[in-house]
C-alpha positions as CSV (number, residue, x, y, z in Angstrom):
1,X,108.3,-166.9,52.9
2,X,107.5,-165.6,56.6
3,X,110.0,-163.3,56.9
4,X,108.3,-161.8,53.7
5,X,104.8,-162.1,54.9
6,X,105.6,-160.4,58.1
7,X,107.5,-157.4,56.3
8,X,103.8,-157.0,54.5
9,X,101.9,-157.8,58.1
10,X,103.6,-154.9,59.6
11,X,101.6,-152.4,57.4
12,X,98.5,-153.7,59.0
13,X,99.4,-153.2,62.3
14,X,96.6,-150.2,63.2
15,X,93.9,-152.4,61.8
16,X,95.2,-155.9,63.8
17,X,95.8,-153.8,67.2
18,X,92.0,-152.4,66.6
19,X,91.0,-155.7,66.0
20,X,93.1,-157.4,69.5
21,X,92.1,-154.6,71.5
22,X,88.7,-154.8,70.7
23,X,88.4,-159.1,71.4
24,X,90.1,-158.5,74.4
25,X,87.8,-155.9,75.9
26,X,85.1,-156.9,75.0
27,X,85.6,-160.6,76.7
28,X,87.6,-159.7,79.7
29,X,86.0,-156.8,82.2
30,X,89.2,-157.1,84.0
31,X,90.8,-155.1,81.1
32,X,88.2,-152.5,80.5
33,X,88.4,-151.8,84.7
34,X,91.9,-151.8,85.5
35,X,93.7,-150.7,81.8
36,X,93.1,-147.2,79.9
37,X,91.9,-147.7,76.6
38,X,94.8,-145.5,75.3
39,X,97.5,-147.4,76.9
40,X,96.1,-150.9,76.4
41,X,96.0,-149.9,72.6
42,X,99.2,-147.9,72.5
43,X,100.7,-151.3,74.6
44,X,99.1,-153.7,72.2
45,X,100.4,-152.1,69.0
46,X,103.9,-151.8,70.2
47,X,103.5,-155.4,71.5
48,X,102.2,-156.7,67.9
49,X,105.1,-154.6,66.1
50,X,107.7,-156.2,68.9
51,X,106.6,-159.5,68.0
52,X,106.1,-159.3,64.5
53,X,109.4,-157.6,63.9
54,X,111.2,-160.7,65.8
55,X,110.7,-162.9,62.8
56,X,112.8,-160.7,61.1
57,X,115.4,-160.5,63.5
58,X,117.9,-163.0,64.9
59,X,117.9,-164.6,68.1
60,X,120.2,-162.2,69.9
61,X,118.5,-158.9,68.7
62,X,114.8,-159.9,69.4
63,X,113.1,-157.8,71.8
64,X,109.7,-159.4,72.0
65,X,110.7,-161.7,75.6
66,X,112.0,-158.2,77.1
67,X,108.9,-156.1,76.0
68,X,107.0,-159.3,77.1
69,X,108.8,-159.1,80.7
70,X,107.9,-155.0,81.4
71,X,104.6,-155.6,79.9
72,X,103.6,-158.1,82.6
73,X,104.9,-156.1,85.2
74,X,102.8,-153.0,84.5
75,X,99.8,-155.3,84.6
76,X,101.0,-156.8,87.4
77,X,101.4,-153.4,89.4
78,X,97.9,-152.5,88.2
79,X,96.1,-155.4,89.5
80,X,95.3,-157.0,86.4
81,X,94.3,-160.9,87.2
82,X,96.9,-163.6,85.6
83,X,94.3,-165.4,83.8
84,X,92.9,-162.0,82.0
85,X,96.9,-161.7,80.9
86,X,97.4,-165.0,79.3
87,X,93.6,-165.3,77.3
88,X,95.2,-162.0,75.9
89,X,98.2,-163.6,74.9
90,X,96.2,-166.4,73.4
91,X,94.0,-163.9,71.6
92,X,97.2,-162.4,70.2
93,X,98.1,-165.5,68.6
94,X,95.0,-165.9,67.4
95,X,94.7,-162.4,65.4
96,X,98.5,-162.6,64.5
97,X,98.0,-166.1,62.5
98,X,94.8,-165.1,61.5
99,X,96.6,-162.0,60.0
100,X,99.2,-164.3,58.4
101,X,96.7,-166.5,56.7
102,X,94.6,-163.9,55.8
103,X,97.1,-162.1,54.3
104,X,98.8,-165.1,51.9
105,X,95.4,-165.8,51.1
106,X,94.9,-163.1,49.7
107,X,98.2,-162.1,47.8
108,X,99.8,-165.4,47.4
109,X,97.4,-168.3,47.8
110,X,99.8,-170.9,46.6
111,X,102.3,-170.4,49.2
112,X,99.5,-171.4,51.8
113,X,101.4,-175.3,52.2
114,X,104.7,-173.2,52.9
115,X,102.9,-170.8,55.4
116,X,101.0,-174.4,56.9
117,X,104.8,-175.8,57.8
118,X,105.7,-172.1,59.5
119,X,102.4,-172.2,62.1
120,X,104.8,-173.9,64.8
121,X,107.2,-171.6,64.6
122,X,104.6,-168.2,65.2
123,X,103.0,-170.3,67.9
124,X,105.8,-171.4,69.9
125,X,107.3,-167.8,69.9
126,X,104.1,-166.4,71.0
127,X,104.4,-169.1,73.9
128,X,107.6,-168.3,74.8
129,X,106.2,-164.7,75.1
130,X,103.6,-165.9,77.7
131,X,105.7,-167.7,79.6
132,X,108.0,-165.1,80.5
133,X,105.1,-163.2,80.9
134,X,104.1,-165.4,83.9
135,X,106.9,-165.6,85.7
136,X,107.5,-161.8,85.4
137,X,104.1,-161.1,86.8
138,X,104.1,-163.4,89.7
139,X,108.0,-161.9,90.2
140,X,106.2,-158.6,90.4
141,X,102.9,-159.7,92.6
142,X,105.5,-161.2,95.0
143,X,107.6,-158.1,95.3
144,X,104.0,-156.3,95.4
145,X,102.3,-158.9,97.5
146,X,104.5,-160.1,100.2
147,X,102.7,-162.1,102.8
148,X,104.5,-160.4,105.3
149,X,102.4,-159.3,108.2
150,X,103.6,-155.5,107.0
151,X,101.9,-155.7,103.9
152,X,99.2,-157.5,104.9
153,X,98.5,-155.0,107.9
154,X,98.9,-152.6,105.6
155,X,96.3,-153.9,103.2
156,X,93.8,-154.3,105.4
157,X,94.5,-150.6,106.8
158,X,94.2,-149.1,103.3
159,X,90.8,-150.9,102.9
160,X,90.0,-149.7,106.2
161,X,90.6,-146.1,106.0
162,X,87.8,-147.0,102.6
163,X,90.1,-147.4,99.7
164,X,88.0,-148.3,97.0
165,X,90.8,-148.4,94.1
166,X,90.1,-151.7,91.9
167,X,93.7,-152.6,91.6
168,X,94.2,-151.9,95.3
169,X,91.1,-154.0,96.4
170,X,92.4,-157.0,93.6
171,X,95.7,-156.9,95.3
172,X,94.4,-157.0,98.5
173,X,92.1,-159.9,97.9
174,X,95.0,-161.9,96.3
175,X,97.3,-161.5,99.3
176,X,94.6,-162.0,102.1
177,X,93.1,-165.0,99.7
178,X,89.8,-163.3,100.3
179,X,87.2,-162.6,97.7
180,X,86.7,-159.0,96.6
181,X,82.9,-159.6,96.3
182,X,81.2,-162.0,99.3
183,X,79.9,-160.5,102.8
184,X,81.7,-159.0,105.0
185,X,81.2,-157.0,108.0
186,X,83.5,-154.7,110.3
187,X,84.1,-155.0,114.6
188,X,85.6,-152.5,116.3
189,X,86.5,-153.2,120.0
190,X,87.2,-150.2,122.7
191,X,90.7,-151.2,124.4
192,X,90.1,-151.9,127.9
193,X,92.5,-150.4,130.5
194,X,94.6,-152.6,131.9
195,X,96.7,-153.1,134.9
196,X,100.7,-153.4,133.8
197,X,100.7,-157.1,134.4
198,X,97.7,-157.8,132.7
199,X,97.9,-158.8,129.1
200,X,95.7,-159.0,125.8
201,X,94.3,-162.8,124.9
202,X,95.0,-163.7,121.4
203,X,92.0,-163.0,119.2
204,X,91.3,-166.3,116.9
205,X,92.0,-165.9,113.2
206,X,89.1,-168.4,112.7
207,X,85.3,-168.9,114.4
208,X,83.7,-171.2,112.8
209,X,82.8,-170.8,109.4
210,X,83.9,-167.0,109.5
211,X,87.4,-165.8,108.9
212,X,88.3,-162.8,111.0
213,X,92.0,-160.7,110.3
214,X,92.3,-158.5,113.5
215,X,94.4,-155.1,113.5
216,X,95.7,-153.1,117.0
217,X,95.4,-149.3,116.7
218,X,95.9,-146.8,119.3
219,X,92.4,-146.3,121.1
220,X,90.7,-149.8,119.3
221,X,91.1,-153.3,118.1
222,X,89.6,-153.5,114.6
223,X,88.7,-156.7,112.7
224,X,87.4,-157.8,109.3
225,X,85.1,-160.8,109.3
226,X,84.6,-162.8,106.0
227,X,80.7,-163.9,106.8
228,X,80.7,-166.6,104.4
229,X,76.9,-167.7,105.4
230,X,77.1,-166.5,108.9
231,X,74.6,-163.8,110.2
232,X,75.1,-160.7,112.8
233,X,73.2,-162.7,115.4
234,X,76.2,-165.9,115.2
235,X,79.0,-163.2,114.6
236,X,78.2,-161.7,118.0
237,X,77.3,-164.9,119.6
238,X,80.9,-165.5,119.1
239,X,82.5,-162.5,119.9
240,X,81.2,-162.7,123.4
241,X,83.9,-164.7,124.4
242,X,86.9,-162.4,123.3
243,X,85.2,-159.1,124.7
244,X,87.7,-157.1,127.1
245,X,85.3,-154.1,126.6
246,X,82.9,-152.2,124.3
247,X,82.7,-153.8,120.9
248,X,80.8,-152.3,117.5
249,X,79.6,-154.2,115.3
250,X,78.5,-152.5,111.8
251,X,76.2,-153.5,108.8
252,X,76.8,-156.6,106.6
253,X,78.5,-154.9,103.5
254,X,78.6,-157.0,99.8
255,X,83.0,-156.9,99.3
256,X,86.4,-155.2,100.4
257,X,85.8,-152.5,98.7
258,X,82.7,-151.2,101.3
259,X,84.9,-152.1,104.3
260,X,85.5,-148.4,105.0
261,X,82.1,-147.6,105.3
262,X,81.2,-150.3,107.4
263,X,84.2,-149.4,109.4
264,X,82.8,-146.0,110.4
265,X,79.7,-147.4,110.9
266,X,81.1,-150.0,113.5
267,X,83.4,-147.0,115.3
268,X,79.8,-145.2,115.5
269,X,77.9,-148.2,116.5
270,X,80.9,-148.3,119.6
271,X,80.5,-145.2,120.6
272,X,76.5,-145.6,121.6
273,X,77.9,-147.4,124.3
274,X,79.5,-145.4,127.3
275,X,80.2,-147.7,129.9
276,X,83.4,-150.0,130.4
277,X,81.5,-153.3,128.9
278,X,81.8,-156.1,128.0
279,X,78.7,-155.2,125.5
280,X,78.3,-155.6,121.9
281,X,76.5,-152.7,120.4
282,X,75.3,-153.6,116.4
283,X,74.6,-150.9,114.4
284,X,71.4,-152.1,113.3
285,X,70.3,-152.1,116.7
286,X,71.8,-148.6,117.7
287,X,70.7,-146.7,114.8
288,X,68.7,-144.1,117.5
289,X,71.5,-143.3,119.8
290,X,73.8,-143.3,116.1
291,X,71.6,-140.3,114.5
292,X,72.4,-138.3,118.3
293,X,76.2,-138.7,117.6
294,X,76.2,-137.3,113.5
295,X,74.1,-134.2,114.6
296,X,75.6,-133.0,117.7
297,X,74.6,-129.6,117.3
298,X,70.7,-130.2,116.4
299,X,71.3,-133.4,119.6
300,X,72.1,-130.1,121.6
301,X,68.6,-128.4,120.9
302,X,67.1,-131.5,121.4
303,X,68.0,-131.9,124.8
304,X,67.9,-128.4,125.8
305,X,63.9,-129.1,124.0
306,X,63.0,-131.7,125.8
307,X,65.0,-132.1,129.3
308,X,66.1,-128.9,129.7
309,X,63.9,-128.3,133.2
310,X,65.0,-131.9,134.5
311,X,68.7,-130.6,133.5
312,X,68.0,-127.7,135.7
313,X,67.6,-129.6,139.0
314,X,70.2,-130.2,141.4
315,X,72.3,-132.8,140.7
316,X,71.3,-135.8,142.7
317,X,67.5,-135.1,141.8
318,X,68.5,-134.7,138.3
319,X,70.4,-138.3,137.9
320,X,67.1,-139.7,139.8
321,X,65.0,-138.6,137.0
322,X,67.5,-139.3,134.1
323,X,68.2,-142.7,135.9
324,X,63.8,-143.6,136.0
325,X,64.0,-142.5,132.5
326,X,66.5,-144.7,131.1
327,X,65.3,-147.6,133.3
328,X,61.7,-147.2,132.1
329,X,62.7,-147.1,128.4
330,X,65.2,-150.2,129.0
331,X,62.1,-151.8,130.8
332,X,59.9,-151.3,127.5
333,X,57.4,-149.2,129.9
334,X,56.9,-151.6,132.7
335,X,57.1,-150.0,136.1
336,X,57.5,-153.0,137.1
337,X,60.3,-154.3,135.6
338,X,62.0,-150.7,136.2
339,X,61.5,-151.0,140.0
340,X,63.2,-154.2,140.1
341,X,66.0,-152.7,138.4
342,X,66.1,-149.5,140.5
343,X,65.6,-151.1,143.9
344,X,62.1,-148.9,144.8
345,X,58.5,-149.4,144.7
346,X,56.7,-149.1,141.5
347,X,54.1,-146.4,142.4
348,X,57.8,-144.9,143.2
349,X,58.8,-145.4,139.3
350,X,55.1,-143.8,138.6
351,X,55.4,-140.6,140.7
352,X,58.9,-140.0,138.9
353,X,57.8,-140.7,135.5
354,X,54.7,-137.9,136.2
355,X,57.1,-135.9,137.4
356,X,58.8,-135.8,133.9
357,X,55.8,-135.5,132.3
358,X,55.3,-132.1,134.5
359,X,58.7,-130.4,134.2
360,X,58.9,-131.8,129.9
361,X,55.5,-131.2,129.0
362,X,55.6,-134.1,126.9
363,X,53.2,-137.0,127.8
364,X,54.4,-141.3,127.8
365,X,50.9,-142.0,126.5
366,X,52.4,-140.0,123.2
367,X,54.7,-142.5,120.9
368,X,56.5,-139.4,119.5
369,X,56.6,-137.8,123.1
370,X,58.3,-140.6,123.9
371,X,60.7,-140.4,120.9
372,X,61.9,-137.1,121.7
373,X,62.4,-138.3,125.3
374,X,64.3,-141.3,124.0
375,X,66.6,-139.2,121.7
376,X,67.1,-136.4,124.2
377,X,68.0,-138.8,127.3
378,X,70.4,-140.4,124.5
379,X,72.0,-137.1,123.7
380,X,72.3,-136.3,127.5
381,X,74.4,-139.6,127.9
382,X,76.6,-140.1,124.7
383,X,77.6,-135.9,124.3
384,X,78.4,-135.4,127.5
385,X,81.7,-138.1,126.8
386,X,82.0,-137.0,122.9
């Protein structure tokens, strides 16, 4: 009597595949992400023909474990989560009983006992199905997902260089047992030069509450921090410790799949600072001197503008003015505190800063004066490195 009803089943196939597709998508947004609609329904029709068609077939001609086997893999290779792959085994089941019943109910209503004692038997093969599903997906996530420090290096590169692929960034998040969605943010640390018998000092995996997976290139160290609750403000508290030079820190970003962003932003944030370090320079605090560096050209005009008759001077009277300039600014405007940091007499730092006012034109009673002397003395300092 099953081997009959499933000869009849398989001229409803269209109309249960709609039916699987559909439950399936609409309940799993794994699915609708990561698999085409025209493949998942291509897949799932051949899958529910497969299956079907094993009833009718003895044990050493069924296909449905082998179709079973590639299917998982496919999913596996496209990131598709384990747990979205077996509800949509258990959904099968579901439609292809429901198709059973529905069908003898319809057509042959007293064969319903007989169909009753045959429920174990479309059940268990439709377990047997998921189980070597399983294993053939974590078979393929292993070959995929190898903990080795090559893939994971390599992970963490691709999300780097901003790879923003879902599958990519599911993988990724399975084999660095990170989440894809949390907060995350980016360092980048200049590498200091080094005598020969100097060497680097292991960088912890761990601070705290915040996870952090470091990666050498050429001209920087890079590292992804996993926040958790943690701030920017206890991030660089403990980063002080580790610095050989320069560090940039970039914005707090929401998942792995922003990491390349803040990973430019970070590199930019770095390169605000020109001296040898140790200094941590944050984004958020840099964001000036980080608008000088993406517009070198107008940065150029600006400081041609602006400084262009204290660039003029000879070169020691020049780097006396720049130097008042930048001391003043660091100072917040007290002559004060600027003549305690370059060694002279405040009416000293006064005469200079008048001076400036002379040769610029622009006044430091004027906030947006002092903007564009800000920017300009900025530009002066970070293009002449770039």
């Amino acid at each position: 009597m099953l081997k009959t009803a499933a000869r009849r089943l398989l001229d409803r196939l269209p109309e249960l595949t709609d039916e699987l597709v559909s439950r399936v998508r609409e309940n799993d947004q794994a699915y609708r992400a990561v698999v085409p609609l025209d493949e998942h329904w291509k897949n799932t029709h051949e899958g529910l023909k497969v299956g079907i068609t094993a009833i009718l077939q003895a044990r050493r001609d069924r296909r449905d474990l082998q179709f079973a086997e590639q299917t998982a893999r496919r999913r596996a290779e496209q990131g598709l989560p384990m747990d979205s792959l077996q509800r949509m085994y258990r959904l099968s089941a579901q439609v292809t009983w429901n198709g059973f019943i529905d069908l003898v109910a319809h057509d042959d209503p007293g064969d319903m006992a007989a169909l009753l004692r045959t429920a174990t038997h479309v059940w268990h093969a439709i377990d047997r199905q998921a189980i070597v599903a399983a294993d053939a997906y974590r078979r393929r996530e292993s070959e995929l997902l190898g903990r080795s420090a090559e893939r994971v290096n390599a992970l963490i590169d691709a999300l780097l260089a901003g790879s923003a692929e879902p599958g990519l960034v599911r993988r990724a998040a399975a084999a660095l047992d990170l989440p894809e969605r949390g907060r995350y943010a980016v360092v980048t640390m200049r590498l200091p030069v080094r005598s020969d018998h100097e060497t680097e000092s292991p960088r912890p995996d761990n601070v705290g509450a915040m996870r952090m997976m470091w990666r050498l290139r050429t001209d920087c160290e890079v590292a992804v921090v996993c926040l958790g609750e943690a701030g920017l403000d206890e991030l660089c508290e403990k980063l002080g410790p580790m610095l050989g030079g320069v560090a940039g820190v970039g914005p707090v970003v929401d998942g792995l799949a922003e990491l390349g962003s803040a990973r430019r932003l970070a590199e930019l944030a770095m390169r605000t600072s020109v001296g040898e370090g140790p200094e941590i320079a944050r984004l958020d605090r840099t964001l000036p001197s980080v608008l000088v560096l993406c517009q070198p050209e107008i940065s150029r005009h600006l400081t041609t503008g602006v400084l262009g008759p204290v660039l003029a001077l000879d070169t020691a009277d020049r780097e006396v003015l720049l130097g008042t300039l930048e001391a003043w600014l660091r100072c917040e405007g007290s002559a004060a505190r600027a003549a305690g940091r370059l060694y002279c007499h405040r009416n000293t730092v006064f005469n200079r800063i008048r001076r400036i006012e002379q040769l610029t034109g622009r006044s430091f009673a004027r906030p947006l004066d002092i903007v564009e002397l800000a920017l300009a003395l900025d530009a002066v300092r970070l293009l002449a490195v770039a």
